[in-house]
C-alpha positions in Angstrom: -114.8 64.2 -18.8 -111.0 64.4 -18.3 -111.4 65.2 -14.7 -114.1 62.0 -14.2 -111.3 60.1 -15.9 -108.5 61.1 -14.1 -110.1 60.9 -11.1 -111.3 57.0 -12.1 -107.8 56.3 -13.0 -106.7 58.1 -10.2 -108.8 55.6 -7.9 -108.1 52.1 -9.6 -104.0 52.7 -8.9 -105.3 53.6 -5.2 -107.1 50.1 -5.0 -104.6 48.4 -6.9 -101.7 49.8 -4.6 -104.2 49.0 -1.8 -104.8 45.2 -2.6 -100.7 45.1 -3.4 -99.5 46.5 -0.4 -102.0 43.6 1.9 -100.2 41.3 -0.1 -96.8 42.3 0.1 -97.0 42.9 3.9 -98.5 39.2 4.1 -95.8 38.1 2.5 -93.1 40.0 4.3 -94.8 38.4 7.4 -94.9 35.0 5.9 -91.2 35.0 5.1 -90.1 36.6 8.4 -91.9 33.7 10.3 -91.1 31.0 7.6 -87.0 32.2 8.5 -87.5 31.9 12.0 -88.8 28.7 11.9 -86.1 27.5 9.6 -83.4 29.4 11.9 -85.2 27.6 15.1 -84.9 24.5 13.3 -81.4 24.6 12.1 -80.3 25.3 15.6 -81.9 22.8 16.9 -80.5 20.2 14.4 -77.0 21.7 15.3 -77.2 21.4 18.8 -78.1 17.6 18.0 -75.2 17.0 15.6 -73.1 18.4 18.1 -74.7 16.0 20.8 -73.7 13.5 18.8 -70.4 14.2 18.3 -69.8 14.6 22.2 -71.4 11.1 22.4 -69.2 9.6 20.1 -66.2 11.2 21.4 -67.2 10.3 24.6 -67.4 6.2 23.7 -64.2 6.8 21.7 -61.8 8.4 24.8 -63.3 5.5 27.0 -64.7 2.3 25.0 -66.2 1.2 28.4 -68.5 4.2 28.8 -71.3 3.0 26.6 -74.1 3.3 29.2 -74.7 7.0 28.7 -77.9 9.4 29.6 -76.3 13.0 29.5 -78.5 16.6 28.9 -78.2 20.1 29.5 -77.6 23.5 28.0 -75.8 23.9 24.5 -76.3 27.3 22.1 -78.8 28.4 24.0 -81.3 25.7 23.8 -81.0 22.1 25.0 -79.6 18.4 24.3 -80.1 15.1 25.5 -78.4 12.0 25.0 -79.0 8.2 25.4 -77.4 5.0 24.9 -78.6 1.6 24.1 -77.7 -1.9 22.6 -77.9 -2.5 18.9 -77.8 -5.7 17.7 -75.0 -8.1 18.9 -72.3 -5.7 19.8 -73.2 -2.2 18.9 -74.5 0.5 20.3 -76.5 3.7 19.1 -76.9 6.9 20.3 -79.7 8.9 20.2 -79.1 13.0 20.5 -81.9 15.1 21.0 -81.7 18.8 20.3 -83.9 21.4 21.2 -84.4 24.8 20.8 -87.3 27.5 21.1 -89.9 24.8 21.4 -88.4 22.8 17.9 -86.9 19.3 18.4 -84.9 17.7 16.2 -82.6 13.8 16.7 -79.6 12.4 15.2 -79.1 8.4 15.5 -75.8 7.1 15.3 -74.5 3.3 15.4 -71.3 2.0 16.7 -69.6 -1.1 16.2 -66.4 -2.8 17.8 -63.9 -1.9 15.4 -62.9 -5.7 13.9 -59.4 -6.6 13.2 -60.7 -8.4 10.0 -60.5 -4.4 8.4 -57.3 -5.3 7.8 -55.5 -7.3 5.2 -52.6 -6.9 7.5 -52.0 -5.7 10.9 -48.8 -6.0 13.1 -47.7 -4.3 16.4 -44.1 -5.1 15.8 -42.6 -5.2 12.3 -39.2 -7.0 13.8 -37.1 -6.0 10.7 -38.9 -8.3 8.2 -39.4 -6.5 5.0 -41.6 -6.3 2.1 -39.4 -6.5 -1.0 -40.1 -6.4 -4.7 -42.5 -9.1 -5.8 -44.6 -9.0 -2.4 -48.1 -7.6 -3.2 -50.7 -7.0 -0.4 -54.3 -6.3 -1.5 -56.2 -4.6 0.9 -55.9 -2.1 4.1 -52.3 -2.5 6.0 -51.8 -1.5 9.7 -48.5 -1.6 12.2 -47.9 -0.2 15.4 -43.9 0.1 14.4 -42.0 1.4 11.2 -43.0 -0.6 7.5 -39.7 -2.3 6.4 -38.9 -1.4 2.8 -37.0 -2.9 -0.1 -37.0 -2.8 -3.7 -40.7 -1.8 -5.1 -43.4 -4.3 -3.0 -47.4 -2.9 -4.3 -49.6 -2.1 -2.1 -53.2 -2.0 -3.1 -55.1 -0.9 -0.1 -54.4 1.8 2.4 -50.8 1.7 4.4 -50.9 3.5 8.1 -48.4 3.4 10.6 -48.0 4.4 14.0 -44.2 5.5 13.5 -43.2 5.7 9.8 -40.9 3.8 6.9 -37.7 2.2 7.1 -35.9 3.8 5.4 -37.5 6.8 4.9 -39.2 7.7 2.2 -37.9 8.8 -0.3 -35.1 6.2 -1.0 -33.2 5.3 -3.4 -33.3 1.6 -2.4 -36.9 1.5 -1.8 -39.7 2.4 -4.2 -42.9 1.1 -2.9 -46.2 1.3 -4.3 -49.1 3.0 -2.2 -51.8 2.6 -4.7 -54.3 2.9 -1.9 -52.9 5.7 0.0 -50.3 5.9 3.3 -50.7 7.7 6.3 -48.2 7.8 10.1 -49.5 8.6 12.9 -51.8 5.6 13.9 -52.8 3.8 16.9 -54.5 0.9 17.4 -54.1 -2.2 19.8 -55.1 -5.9 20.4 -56.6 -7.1 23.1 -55.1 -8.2 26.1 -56.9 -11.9 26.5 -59.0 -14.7 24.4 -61.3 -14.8 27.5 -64.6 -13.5 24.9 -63.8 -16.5 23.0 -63.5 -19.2 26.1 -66.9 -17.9 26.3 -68.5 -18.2 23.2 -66.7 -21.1 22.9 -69.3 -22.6 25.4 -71.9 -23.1 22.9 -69.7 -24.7 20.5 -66.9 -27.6 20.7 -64.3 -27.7 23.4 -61.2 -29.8 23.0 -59.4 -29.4 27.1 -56.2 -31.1 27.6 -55.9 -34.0 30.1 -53.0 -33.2 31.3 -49.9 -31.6 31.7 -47.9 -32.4 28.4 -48.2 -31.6 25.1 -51.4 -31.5 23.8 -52.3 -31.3 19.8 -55.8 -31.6 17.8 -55.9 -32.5 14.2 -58.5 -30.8 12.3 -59.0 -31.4 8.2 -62.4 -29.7 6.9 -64.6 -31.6 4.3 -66.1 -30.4 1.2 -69.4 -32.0 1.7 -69.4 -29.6 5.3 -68.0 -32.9 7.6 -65.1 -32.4 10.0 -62.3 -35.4 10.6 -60.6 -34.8 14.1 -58.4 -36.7 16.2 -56.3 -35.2 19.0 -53.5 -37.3 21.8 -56.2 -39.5 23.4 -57.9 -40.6 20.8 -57.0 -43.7 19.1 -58.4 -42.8 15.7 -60.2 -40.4 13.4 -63.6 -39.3 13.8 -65.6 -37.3 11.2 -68.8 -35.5 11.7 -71.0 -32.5 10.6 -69.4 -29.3 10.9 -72.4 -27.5 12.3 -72.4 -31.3 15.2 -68.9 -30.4 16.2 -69.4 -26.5 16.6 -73.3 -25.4 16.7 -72.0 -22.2 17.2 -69.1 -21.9 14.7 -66.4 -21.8 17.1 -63.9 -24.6 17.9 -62.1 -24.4 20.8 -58.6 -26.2 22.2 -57.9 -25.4 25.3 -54.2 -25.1 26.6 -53.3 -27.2 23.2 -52.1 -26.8 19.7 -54.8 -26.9 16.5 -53.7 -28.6 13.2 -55.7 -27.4 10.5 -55.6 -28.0 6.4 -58.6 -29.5 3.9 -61.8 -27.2 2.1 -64.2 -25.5 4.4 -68.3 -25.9 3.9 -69.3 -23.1 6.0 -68.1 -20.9 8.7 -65.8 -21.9 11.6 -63.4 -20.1 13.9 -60.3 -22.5 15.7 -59.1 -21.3 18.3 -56.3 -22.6 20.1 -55.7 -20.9 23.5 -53.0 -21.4 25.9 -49.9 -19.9 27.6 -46.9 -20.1 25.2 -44.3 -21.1 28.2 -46.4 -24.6 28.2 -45.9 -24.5 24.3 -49.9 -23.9 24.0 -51.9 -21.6 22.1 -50.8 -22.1 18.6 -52.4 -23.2 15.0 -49.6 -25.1 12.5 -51.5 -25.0 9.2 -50.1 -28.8 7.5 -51.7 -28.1 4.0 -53.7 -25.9 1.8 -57.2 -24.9 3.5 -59.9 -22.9 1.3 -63.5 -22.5 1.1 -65.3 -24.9 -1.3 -67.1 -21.9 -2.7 -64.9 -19.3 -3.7 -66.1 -15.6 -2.8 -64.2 -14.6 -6.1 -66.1 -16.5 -8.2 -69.8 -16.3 -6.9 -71.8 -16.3 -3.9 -70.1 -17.9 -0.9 -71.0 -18.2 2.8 -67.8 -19.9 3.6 -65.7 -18.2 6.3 -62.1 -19.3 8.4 -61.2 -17.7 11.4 -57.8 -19.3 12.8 -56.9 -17.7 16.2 -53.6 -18.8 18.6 -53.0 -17.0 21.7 -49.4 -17.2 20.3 -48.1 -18.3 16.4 -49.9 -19.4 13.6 -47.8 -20.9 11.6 -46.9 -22.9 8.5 -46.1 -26.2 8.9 -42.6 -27.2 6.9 -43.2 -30.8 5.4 -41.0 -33.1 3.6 -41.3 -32.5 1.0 -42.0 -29.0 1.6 -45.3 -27.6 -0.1 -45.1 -25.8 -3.1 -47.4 -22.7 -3.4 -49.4 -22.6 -0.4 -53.1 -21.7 -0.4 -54.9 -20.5 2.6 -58.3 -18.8 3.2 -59.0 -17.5 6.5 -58.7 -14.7 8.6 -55.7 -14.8 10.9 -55.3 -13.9 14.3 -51.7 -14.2 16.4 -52.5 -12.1 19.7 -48.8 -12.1 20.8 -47.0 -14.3 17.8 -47.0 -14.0 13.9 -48.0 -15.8 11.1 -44.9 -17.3 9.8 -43.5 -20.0 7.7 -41.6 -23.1 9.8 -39.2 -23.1 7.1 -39.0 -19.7 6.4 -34.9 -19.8 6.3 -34.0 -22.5 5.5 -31.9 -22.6 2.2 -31.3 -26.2 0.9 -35.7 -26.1 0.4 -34.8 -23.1 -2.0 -37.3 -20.9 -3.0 -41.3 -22.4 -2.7 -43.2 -20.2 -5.1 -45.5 -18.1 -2.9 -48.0 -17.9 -0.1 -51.4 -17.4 -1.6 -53.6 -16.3 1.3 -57.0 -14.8 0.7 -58.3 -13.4 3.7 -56.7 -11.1 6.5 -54.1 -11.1 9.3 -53.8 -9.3 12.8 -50.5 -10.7 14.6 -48.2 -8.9 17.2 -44.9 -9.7 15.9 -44.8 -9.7 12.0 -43.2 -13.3 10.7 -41.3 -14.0 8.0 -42.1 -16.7 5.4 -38.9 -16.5 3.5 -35.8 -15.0 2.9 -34.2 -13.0 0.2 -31.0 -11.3 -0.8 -31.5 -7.6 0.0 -28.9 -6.6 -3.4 -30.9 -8.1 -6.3 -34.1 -8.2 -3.7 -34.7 -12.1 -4.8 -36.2 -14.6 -3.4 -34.2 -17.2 -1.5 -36.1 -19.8 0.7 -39.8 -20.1 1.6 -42.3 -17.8 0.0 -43.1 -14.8 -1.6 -46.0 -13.3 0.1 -49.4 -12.8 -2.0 -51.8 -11.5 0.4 -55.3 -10.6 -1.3 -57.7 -8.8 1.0 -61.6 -10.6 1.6 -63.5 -7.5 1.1 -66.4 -9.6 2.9 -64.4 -8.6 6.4 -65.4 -5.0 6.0 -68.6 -5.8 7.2 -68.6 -9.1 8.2 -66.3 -11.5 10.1 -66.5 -15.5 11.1 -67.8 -16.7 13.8 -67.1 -14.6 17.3 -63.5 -13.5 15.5 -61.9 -11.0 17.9 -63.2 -7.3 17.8 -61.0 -4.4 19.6 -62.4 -2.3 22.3 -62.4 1.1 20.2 -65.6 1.6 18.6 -66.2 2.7 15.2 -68.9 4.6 13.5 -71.4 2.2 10.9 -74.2 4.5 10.5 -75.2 8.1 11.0 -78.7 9.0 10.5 -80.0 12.5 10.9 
């Protein structure tokens, strides 16, 4: 019986081991081909993240090489790349990868990279500092050094293409980078208006008649009309906003715009022009701001104000007392400035409230203070709050630079 027994025993392990090792060996097989596949797969993803990349770099060495239909050899398996147009402006990029007979794509948009990022953006500071009781909300960008004095706040990120002046740290100047700073850089503006005189051909051209000065007065309506008058016209004319400029964009060619009132919808003035003819600038004569107030609730209501040359702020007599202005700002080779900006019987004006963004070449000045107590003493102090609506959004046919930036990256 013990033998039978053994022998029974001896038998059910055998089967048992039997059944086991089928199973094991299925496994093992299982697993080796379930890792290939996952290996084949994940090169073939990284070969088209790395397409990708080389795509992206490519557009970003030379903006003007968006038309692009590349493949070959990469990791030992094989990429291909293509281009297209992606709504207005952008572009995406497709990047195929391949490897060992597995395909696998990465999509990536671009988009013109839009000077309304900015809260503020200069090329050239021109020694004008930011001194306690300024306060920018918002991302700040300059080509030159950041001028320094006393302890001006600084709520979005600072970069700069060269550095601080002084430098950092000083005694004298304390500033607050609450959003982060950064040196080291680059960006540029572009070198005409000629995308707007386009555009501008679907919406409301103002040409001069001659060869003299030649200025258009603009106030904007709360109930969405426009009043306009400009040198040949003997008196004001109001219409609908969206009459005037189907389009959005309002252009004066080789002439100045005037521009102040409440904004019902979205508009960009341009006023183009070279500036030895004394053309191509905006004078802003009052307080312009949107009748809905993107603060406070939902608003579609959106200023762009673009000069060839200077926007600037018009000194009145009296002069104004806490100016308000909502609109992005655009001075291809001026600043935004104040008319007044030194001039001492006036005294000090309160501040410059603007709600919005600027790009200018030369950074303007909208007052001046005494650098030993760092007060105020003529024009404004400067209270510049970013419209976080321009990270992804601009006014109508506002000026975008050639670099492209990257919106979206699907994989």
């Amino acid at each position: 019986m013990v033998g039978r027994g053994t022998l029974l025993v001896i038998m059910g392990f055998s089967l048992i081991f039997s059944l086991g090792s089928r199973y094991w060996q299925r496994t093992s097989t299982e697993s080796v081909d379930n890792f290939v596949e996952y290996y084949d797969q994940t090169v073939a993803h990284n070969i088209a993240v790395s397409a990708a990349n080389i795509a992206a770099d490519s557009v970003f060495q030379n903006p003007a090489a968006t038309n692009l239909s590349l493949s070959g050899s990469f990791a030992t398996g094989t990429f291909r790349i293509t281009t297209a147009p992606y709504q207005t402006n952008d572009i995406i990029i497709t990047a195929v990868g391949t490897y060992d007979a597995v395909n696998d794509s990465v999509e990536v948009v671009l988009s013109p990279y839009a000077y309304t990022k900015y809260a503020f953006f200069s090329i050239v500071e021109s020694n004008v500092y930011w001194i306690t009781g300024d306060t920018l909300w918002g991302p700040y960008h300059t080509e030159s050094k950041i001028f320094l004095s006393g302890s001006p706040v600084f709520y979005g990120r600072v970069t700069t293409k060269i550095g601080t002046n002084p430098k950092l740290p000083n005694p004298n100047a304390k500033p607050y980078f609450y959003g982060g700073y950064q040196s080291g850089v680059s960006i540029n503006l572009p070198s005409s208006l000629s995308g707007l005189q386009t555009a501008a051909s679907g919406g409301k051209i103002f040409s001069n008649p001659g060869a003299g000065a030649y200025d258009v007065y603009l106030t904007f309506n709360s109930d969405g009309t426009v009043t306009y008058k400009d040198n040949t016209m003997p008196s004001d004319t109001t219409v609908p906003l969206t009459s005037l400029a189907p389009n959005g964009v309002i252009y004066v060619s080789k002439g100045n715009a005037h521009v102040q009132g409440v904004l019902d919808g979205k508009a960009t003035v341009v006023a183009d022009g070279s500036s030895g003819g004394g053309y191509g600038n905006i004078w802003i004569d009052g307080s312009i701001t949107y009748k809905n107030d993107p603060r406070t609730g939902p608003s579609n209501d959106m200023l762009g104000l673009v000069a060839n040359n200077n926007v600037t702020v018009t000194e009145t007599s009296p002069p104004m007392q806490n100016v308000y202005i909502d609109a992005a700002i655009f001075a291809r080779t001026g600043s935004f400035t104040y008319q007044g900006y030194n001039d001492a019987t006036a005294g000090p004006l309160g501040s410059l409230y603007l709600y919005g963004s600027i790009t200018n070449y030369q950074r303007g000045a909208v007052g001046t203070f005494d650098q030993s107590t760092n007060t105020l003493e003529a024009g404004y102090h400067k209270n510049y709050k970013y419209d976080d609506r321009f990270y992804a959004a601009a006014p109508p046919y506002f000026p975008s630079a050639s670099q492209f930036q990257i919106v979206s990256w699907r994989e």
